[in-house]
N, C-alpha and C positions, 0 to 999 in steps of 0.2 A: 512361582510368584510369591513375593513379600507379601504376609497379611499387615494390613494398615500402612500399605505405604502407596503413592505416584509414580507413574514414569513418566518423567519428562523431560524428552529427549533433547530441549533446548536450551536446558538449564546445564550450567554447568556440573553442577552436581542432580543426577541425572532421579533420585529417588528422594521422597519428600514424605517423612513422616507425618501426617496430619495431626496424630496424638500429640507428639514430640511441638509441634507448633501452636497447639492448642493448648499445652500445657507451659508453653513459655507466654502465655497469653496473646497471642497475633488471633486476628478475625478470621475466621476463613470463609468465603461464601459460596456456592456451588449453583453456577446455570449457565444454560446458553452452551454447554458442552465446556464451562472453562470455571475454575478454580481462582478466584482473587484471595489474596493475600493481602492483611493491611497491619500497618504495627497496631502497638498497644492503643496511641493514641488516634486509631483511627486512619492514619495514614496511610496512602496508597502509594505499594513498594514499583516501582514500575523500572524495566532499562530505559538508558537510552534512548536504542532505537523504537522504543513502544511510544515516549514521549512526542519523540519524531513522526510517527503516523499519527499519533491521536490529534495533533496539531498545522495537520495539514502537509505534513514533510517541510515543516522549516528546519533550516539548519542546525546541523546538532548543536553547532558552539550559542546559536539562537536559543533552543530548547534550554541546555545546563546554564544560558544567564535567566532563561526567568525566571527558574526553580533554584538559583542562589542567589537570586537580586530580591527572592518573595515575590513574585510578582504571579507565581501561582501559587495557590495552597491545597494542603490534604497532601502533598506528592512529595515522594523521597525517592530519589535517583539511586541504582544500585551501580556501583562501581563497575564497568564493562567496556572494552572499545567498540564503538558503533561499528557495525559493521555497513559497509556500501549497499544502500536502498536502492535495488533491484526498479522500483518504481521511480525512483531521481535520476536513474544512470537514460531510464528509455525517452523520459521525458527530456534529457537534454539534448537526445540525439535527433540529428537534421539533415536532411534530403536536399538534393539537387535542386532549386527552382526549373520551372518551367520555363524553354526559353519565348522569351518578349517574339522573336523575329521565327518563322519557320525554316528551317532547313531541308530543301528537297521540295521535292513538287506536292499537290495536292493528288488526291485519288483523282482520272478520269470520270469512274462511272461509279452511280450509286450502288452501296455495298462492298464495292472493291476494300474498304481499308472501314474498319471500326473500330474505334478508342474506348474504352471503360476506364471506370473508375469506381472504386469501394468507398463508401461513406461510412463512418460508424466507431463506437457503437452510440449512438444518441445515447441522451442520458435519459428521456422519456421515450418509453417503447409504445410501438405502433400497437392500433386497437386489437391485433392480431397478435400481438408480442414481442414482434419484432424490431429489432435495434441499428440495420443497417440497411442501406442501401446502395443500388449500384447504378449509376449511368452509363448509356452506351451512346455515341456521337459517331456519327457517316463524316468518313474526314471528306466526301463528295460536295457535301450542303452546309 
């Protein structure tokens, strides 16, 4: 191991002297398990795709106009290709509807045939902790 340096394994250059940035004058702040970095004048160096989380997953080309239109301040985008947001790819993805009309008979007898379904995760957890729920329907009744 380096004395006085980071690994960080997301950064392109993957070791980050803290002296070395400290002495070119950049902020540095340490909590929370994470290391900010801001220029001299305070600025917060952020990619991309971080801008793109912190603002909800709006579009990147959205994100780089409000940070060169001014329309936000403190923040300097560092030169990077976004990469494809893991969390925008699931959210666009879409399921079958339910069909309107049934196909095939109903169950005869009660219990014959039971449907379920998973709810979740609620965004407030139950007074027990819990965040999901599941239904179950007698296709009988």
């Amino acid at each position: 191991m380096l004395p006085n340096t980071l690994y960080v394994p997301e950064l392109a250059n993957t070791l980050i002297s803290i002296g070395c940035l400290d002495d070119a004058g950049y902020t540095i702040t340490f909590g929370n398990g994470k290391a900010e970095i801001r220029y001299k004048d305070g600025t917060l160096m952020l990619t991309l795709d971080e801008l793109h989380r912190r603002m909800g997953h709006i579009s990147h080309r959205a994100a780089e106009n409000l940070v060169h239109g001014g329309f936000v301040d403190g923040v300097a985008l560092e030169s990077n290709d976004a990469p494809q947001c893991e969390t925008c790819i699931f959210a666009k993805m879409s399921r079958k509807p339910v069909p309107k009309v049934r196909k095939g008979e109903c169950a005869k007898e009660f219990g014959e045939q039971i449907h379920s379904d998973v709810w979740g995760p609620a965004t407030v957890k139950s007074k027990g902790g819990k965040c999901y729920f599941v239904t179950f329907t007698d296709d009988h009744s």
